[in-house]
C-alpha positions in Angstrom: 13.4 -4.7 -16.2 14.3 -8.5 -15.7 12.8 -10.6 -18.7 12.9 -13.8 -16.4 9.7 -12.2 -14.2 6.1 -13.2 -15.4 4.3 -10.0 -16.8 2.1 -9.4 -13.4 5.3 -8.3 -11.3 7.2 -6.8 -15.0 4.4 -4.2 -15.2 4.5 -3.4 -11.0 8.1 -2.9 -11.6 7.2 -1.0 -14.1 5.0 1.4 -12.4 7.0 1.7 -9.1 10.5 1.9 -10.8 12.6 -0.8 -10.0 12.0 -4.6 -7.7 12.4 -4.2 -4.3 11.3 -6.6 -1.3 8.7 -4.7 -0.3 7.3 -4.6 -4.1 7.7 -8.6 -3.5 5.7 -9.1 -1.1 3.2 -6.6 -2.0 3.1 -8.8 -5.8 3.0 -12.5 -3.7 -0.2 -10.8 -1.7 -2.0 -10.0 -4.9 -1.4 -13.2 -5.7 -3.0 -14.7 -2.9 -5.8 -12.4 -3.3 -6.6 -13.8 -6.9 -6.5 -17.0 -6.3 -8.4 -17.5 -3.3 -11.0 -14.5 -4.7 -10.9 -15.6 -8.0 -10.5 -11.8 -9.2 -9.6 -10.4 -12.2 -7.7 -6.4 -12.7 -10.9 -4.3 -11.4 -11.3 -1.5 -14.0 -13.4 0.8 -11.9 -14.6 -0.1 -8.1 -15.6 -4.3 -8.1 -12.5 -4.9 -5.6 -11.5 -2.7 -2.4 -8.1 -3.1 -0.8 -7.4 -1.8 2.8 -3.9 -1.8 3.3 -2.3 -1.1 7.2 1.1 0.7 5.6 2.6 2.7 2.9 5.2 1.4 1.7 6.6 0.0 -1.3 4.2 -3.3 -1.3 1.1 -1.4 -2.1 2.4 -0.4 -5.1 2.5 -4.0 -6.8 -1.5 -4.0 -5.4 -2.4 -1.3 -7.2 -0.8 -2.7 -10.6 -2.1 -6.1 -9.8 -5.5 -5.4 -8.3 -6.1 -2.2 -10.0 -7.3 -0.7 -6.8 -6.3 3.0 -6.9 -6.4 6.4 -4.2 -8.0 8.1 -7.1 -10.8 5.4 -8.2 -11.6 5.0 -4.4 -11.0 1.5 -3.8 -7.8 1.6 -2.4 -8.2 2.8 1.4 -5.1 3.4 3.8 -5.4 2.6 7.2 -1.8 3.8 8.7 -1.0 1.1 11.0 2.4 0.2 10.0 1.6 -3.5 9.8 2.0 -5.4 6.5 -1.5 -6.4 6.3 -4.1 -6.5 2.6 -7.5 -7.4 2.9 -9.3 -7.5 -0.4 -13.1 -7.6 -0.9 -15.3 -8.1 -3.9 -18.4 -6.2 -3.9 -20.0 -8.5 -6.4 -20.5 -11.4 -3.7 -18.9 -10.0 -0.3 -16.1 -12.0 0.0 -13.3 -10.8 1.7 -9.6 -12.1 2.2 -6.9 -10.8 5.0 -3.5 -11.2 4.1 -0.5 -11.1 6.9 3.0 -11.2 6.6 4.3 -13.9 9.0 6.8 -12.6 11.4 9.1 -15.1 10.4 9.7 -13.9 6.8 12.5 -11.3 7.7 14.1 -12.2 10.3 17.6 -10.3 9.9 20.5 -11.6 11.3 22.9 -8.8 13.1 25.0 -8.2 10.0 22.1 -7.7 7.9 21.1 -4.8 10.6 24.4 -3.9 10.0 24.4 -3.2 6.6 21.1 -1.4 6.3 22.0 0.5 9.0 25.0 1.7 7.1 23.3 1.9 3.9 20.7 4.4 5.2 23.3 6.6 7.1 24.7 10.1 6.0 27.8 8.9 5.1 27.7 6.0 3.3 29.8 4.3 0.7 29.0 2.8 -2.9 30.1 -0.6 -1.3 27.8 -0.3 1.3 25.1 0.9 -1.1 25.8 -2.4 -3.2 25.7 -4.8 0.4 22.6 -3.5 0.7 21.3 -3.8 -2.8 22.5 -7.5 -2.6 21.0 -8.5 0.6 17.3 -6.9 -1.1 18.2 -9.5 -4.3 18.5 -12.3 -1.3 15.2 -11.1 0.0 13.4 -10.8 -3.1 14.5 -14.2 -3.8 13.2 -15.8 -0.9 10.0 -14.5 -1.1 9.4 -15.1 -4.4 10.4 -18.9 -4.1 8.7 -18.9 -0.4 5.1 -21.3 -0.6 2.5 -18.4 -0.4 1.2 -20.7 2.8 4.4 -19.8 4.4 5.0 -16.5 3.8 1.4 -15.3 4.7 -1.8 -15.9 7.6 -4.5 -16.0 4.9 -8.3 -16.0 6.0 -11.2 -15.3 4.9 -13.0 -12.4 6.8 -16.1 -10.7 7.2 -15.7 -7.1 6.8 -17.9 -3.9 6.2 -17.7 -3.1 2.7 -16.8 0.7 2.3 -19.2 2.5 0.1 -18.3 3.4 -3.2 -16.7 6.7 -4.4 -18.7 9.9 -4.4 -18.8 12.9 -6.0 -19.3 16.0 -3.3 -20.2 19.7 -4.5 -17.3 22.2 -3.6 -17.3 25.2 -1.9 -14.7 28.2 -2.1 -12.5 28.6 1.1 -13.4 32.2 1.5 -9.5 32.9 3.0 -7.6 31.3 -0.1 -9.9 31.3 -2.9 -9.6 27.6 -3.7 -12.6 25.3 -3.9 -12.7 22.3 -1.3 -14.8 19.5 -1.5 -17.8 20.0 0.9 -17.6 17.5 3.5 -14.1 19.3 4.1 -14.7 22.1 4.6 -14.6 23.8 8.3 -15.6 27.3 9.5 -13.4 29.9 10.8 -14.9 33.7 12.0 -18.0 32.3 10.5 -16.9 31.8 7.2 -16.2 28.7 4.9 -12.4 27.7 5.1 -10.7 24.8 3.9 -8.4 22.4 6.0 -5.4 24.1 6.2 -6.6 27.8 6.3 -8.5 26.4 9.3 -7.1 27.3 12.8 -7.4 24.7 15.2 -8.3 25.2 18.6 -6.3 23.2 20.8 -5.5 22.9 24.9 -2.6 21.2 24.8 -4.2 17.7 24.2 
Protein backbone atom coordinates (compact mmCIF):
# COMPACT_ATOMS: atom_id res chain seq x y z
CA UNK A 1 0.00 0.00 0.00
CA UNK A 2 1.35 3.56 -1.01
CA UNK A 3 1.73 5.79 2.20
CA UNK A 4 1.31 9.06 -0.02
CA UNK A 5 -2.76 8.14 -0.40
CA UNK A 6 -5.13 9.71 2.25
CA UNK A 7 -6.61 6.86 4.42
CA UNK A 8 -10.18 6.79 2.43
CA UNK A 9 -8.61 5.21 -0.74
CA UNK A 10 -5.49 3.24 1.62
CA UNK A 11 -8.37 1.17 3.27
CA UNK A 12 -10.29 0.59 -0.45
CA UNK A 13 -6.95 -0.59 -1.56
CA UNK A 14 -6.95 -2.41 1.17
CA UNK A 15 -10.06 -4.33 0.76
CA UNK A 16 -9.93 -4.75 -3.07
CA UNK A 17 -6.13 -5.74 -3.19
CA UNK A 18 -4.17 -3.37 -4.95
CA UNK A 19 -5.11 0.60 -6.89
CA UNK A 20 -6.36 0.27 -10.12
CA UNK A 21 -8.28 2.92 -12.38
CA UNK A 22 -11.29 1.55 -11.96
CA UNK A 23 -10.80 1.60 -8.01
CA UNK A 24 -10.01 5.41 -8.83
CA UNK A 25 -12.75 6.39 -10.10
CA UNK A 26 -14.99 4.34 -8.06
CA UNK A 27 -12.93 6.38 -4.66
CA UNK A 28 -13.29 10.15 -6.64
CA UNK A 29 -17.30 9.18 -6.91
CA UNK A 30 -17.54 8.54 -3.26
CA UNK A 31 -16.09 11.49 -2.96
CA UNK A 32 -18.49 13.47 -4.78
CA UNK A 33 -21.17 11.64 -2.98
CA UNK A 34 -19.92 13.06 0.54
CA UNK A 35 -19.60 16.14 -0.22
CA UNK A 36 -22.47 17.12 -2.00
CA UNK A 37 -24.69 14.57 0.53
CA UNK A 38 -22.89 15.56 3.38
CA UNK A 39 -22.68 11.64 4.48
CA UNK A 40 -20.75 9.99 6.71
CA UNK A 41 -19.60 5.69 6.45
CA UNK A 42 -23.34 4.26 6.85
CA UNK A 43 -22.99 1.45 9.52
CA UNK A 44 -26.23 -0.36 8.73
CA UNK A 45 -28.89 1.01 5.84
CA UNK A 46 -28.92 5.23 6.11
CA UNK A 47 -27.35 5.44 2.44
CA UNK A 48 -28.32 3.21 -0.70
CA UNK A 49 -25.99 3.03 -3.77
CA UNK A 50 -27.31 1.87 -7.22
CA UNK A 51 -24.48 1.24 -9.22
CA UNK A 52 -24.96 0.43 -13.38
CA UNK A 53 -21.61 -2.01 -13.45
CA UNK A 54 -19.43 -4.46 -11.69
CA UNK A 55 -16.36 -3.64 -11.89
CA UNK A 56 -13.62 -2.68 -9.93
CA UNK A 57 -15.04 1.00 -8.91
CA UNK A 58 -17.70 -0.37 -6.76
CA UNK A 59 -15.36 -1.72 -4.61
CA UNK A 60 -13.91 1.77 -3.31
CA UNK A 61 -17.96 2.48 -2.70
CA UNK A 62 -18.44 -0.09 -0.63
CA UNK A 63 -15.22 0.90 1.64
CA UNK A 64 -16.07 4.54 1.35
CA UNK A 65 -19.88 4.51 1.65
CA UNK A 66 -20.23 1.40 3.60
CA UNK A 67 -23.00 0.28 1.31
CA UNK A 68 -22.76 -3.52 1.06
CA UNK A 69 -24.73 -6.74 -1.13
CA UNK A 70 -25.08 -8.20 2.27
CA UNK A 71 -26.47 -5.11 4.45
CA UNK A 72 -28.85 -4.40 1.42
CA UNK A 73 -28.00 -1.05 0.42
CA UNK A 74 -25.84 -1.70 -2.24
CA UNK A 75 -28.13 -2.62 -5.38
CA UNK A 76 -26.68 -3.71 -8.95
CA UNK A 77 -28.35 -2.70 -11.88
CA UNK A 78 -26.18 -4.38 -14.79
CA UNK A 79 -26.04 -1.87 -17.27
CA UNK A 80 -22.42 -1.62 -17.98
CA UNK A 81 -22.38 2.13 -17.59
CA UNK A 82 -20.15 3.83 -14.92
CA UNK A 83 -22.97 5.41 -13.24
CA UNK A 84 -23.50 5.81 -8.74
CA UNK A 85 -26.40 7.32 -7.47
CA UNK A 86 -26.40 7.64 -3.81
CA UNK A 87 -29.43 8.43 -1.56
CA UNK A 88 -29.94 9.12 2.11
CA UNK A 89 -32.95 7.85 3.55
CA UNK A 90 -32.85 10.32 6.42
CA UNK A 91 -34.00 13.31 4.13
CA UNK A 92 -34.35 11.80 0.40
CA UNK A 93 -31.73 13.35 -1.20
CA UNK A 94 -30.26 11.69 -3.88
CA UNK A 95 -27.07 12.30 -6.14
CA UNK A 96 -26.20 10.66 -9.78
CA UNK A 97 -22.80 10.41 -10.56
CA UNK A 98 -21.48 9.88 -14.44
CA UNK A 99 -18.23 9.35 -15.78
CA UNK A 100 -17.73 11.81 -18.60
CA UNK A 101 -16.91 10.20 -21.80
CA UNK A 102 -13.99 12.24 -22.05
CA UNK A 103 -12.02 10.73 -19.15
CA UNK A 104 -10.51 7.76 -21.07
CA UNK A 105 -10.12 8.47 -24.23
CA UNK A 106 -7.23 5.94 -25.33
CA UNK A 107 -5.10 6.78 -28.00
CA UNK A 108 -4.40 3.62 -30.54
CA UNK A 109 -1.26 2.54 -28.76
CA UNK A 110 -2.89 2.47 -25.52
CA UNK A 111 -5.51 -0.09 -27.30
CA UNK A 112 -2.55 -1.60 -28.27
CA UNK A 113 -1.08 -2.45 -25.22
CA UNK A 114 -4.16 -3.64 -23.42
CA UNK A 115 -4.93 -5.48 -26.05
CA UNK A 116 -1.67 -7.32 -25.71
CA UNK A 117 -1.74 -7.33 -22.07
CA UNK A 118 -5.02 -9.25 -21.92
CA UNK A 119 -4.05 -11.81 -24.72
CA UNK A 120 -2.99 -15.53 -24.23
CA UNK A 121 0.38 -15.00 -24.92
CA UNK A 122 1.57 -12.18 -23.40
CA UNK A 123 4.95 -11.03 -22.13
CA UNK A 124 6.14 -9.58 -18.66
CA UNK A 125 6.98 -6.36 -20.73
CA UNK A 126 3.72 -6.17 -21.90
CA UNK A 127 2.25 -6.88 -18.52
CA UNK A 128 4.47 -3.89 -17.19
CA UNK A 129 3.21 -1.38 -20.36
CA UNK A 130 0.06 -2.03 -19.17
CA UNK A 131 0.65 -1.67 -15.48
CA UNK A 132 2.29 1.76 -16.40
CA UNK A 133 -0.34 3.11 -18.53
CA UNK A 134 -3.10 2.11 -15.34
CA UNK A 135 -0.35 4.39 -12.94
CA UNK A 136 -0.94 7.18 -15.94
CA UNK A 137 -4.61 6.72 -15.54
CA UNK A 138 -4.82 6.58 -11.91
CA UNK A 139 -2.94 9.72 -11.94
CA UNK A 140 -5.12 11.65 -13.99
CA UNK A 141 -8.04 10.93 -12.25
CA UNK A 142 -6.90 11.52 -9.09
CA UNK A 143 -5.48 15.06 -10.02
CA UNK A 144 -8.68 15.55 -12.53
CA UNK A 145 -11.27 18.52 -10.81
CA UNK A 146 -14.18 16.18 -9.68
CA UNK A 147 -16.37 18.78 -11.93
CA UNK A 148 -14.52 17.38 -14.82
CA UNK A 149 -14.30 14.05 -14.40
CA UNK A 150 -18.03 13.54 -13.47
CA UNK A 151 -22.05 14.83 -14.71
CA UNK A 152 -23.16 15.38 -11.02
CA UNK A 153 -26.91 16.06 -10.23
CA UNK A 154 -29.08 15.88 -7.96
CA UNK A 155 -32.02 13.45 -8.67
CA UNK A 156 -35.26 12.38 -7.49
CA UNK A 157 -35.40 8.72 -7.14
CA UNK A 158 -37.58 5.97 -5.47
CA UNK A 159 -35.95 4.97 -2.40
CA UNK A 160 -35.70 1.04 -2.31
CA UNK A 161 -37.10 -0.35 0.80
CA UNK A 162 -34.89 -1.54 3.36
CA UNK A 163 -33.69 -5.19 3.81
CA UNK A 164 -35.95 -7.96 4.83
CA UNK A 165 -35.83 -10.92 6.48
CA UNK A 166 -38.08 -13.73 4.49
CA UNK A 167 -39.01 -17.27 6.14
CA UNK A 168 -37.33 -20.24 4.12
CA UNK A 169 -38.61 -23.12 2.70
CA UNK A 170 -36.91 -26.57 1.84
CA UNK A 171 -36.45 -27.22 -2.03
CA UNK A 172 -38.12 -30.53 -1.83
CA UNK A 173 -35.59 -31.89 -4.88
CA UNK A 174 -32.20 -30.75 -3.05
CA UNK A 175 -32.87 -30.54 0.47
CA UNK A 176 -31.61 -26.98 0.85
CA UNK A 177 -33.68 -24.13 2.31
CA UNK A 178 -34.42 -21.05 -0.03
CA UNK A 179 -35.66 -17.94 0.99
CA UNK A 180 -39.46 -17.74 0.21
CA UNK A 181 -39.97 -15.24 -2.31
CA UNK A 182 -37.60 -17.60 -4.39
CA UNK A 183 -38.82 -20.21 -4.44
CA UNK A 184 -40.79 -21.71 -7.66
CA UNK A 185 -42.82 -24.99 -8.07
CA UNK A 186 -41.91 -27.84 -10.18
CA UNK A 187 -44.46 -31.31 -10.36
CA UNK A 188 -46.24 -29.38 -7.67
CA UNK A 189 -43.68 -29.24 -5.26
CA UNK A 190 -41.46 -26.46 -3.71
CA UNK A 191 -38.07 -26.12 -5.68
CA UNK A 192 -35.50 -23.68 -5.55
CA UNK A 193 -34.03 -21.66 -8.52
CA UNK A 194 -31.81 -23.81 -9.99
CA UNK A 195 -33.65 -27.28 -9.40
CA UNK A 196 -36.35 -25.43 -11.25
CA UNK A 197 -36.94 -26.32 -14.90
CA UNK A 198 -37.76 -23.62 -17.03
CA UNK A 199 -40.27 -23.82 -19.59
CA UNK A 200 -39.12 -22.09 -22.63
CA UNK A 201 -40.29 -21.78 -26.65
CA UNK A 202 -37.34 -20.64 -27.92
CA UNK A 203 -37.88 -16.91 -26.84
Amino acid sequence: MTSEYEKGLQDAIKFHGHLCAGLAIGYMASKVAIDWLELKRSQDEELVAIVESDGCAIDAIQSMLGCSIGKGNLIFRDYGKMVFTVIRRDNNKAVRIALSADVFKRSKEENMIMKKAFSDDATEDDQRKFWDLQQKWINKILSTDKNKLFHTKEVHVKIPEKAKIFASIICHFCGESVMEPRARLREGKPACIPCAENYTRGW
